[in-house]
N, C-alpha and C positions, 0 to 999 in steps of 0.2 A: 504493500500500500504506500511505502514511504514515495518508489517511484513516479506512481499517480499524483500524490500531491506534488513533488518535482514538476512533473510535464503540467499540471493546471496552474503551476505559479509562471510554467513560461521556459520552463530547461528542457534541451533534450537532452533526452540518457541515451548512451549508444550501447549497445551490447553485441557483445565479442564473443570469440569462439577461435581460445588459442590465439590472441591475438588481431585477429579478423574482424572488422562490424562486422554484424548479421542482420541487427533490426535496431533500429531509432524508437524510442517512445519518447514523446514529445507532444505537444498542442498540436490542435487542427490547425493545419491552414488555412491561411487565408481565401486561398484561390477555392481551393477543398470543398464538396460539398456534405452538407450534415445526412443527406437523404439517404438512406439505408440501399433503395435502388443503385444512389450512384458508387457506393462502396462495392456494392456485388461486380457493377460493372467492368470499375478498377481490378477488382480481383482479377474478373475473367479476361481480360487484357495483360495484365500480369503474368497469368499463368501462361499466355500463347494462344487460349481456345478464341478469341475474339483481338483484329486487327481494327483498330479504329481511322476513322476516313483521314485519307493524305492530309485534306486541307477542309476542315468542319467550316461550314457556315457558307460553304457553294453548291452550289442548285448540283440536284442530284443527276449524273447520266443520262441523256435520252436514250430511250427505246427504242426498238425498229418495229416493225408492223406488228401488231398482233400475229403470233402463231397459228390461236384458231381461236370461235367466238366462243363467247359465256355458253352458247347451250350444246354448240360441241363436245366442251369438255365437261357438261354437267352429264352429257349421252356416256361419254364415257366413265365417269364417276360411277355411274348405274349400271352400268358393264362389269364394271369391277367389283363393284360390290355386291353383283346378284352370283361372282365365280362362288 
């Protein structure tokens, strides 16, 4: 616990292994969001499972034509799930 009070008065603690950082505890950043959503995110970016966009905040990709229409693939949805 002593750590905790540490990081909310404002220090970060580094913890080692043999010498090595391994992990900071310390306050939230600033930039950081509080949102439990956006900590999973960070996780999963972290570990490699998710790449986040080159460059956030530009208009996403255009498409090329549609493949086939809504009830095309809704025929074959019913195909598939009456195997």
């Amino acid at each position: 616990m002593e750590h905790v009070r540490r990081a909310t008065a404002g220090e970060t603690i580094l913890v080692t292994d043999r010498g090595r950082v391994v992990a900071e505890i310390g306050p939230p950043q600033r930039t950081g969001s509080r949102i439990p959503a956006d900590a999973v995110l960070a996780d999963v970016v972290r570990r490699g499972w998710l790449t986040p966009a080159a460059s956030p905040g530009s208009e996403p990709p255009r498409g090329g034509p549609p493949v086939a229409t809504l009830s095309e693939l809704l025929e074959e949805l019913d195909e598939d799930r009456s195997r």
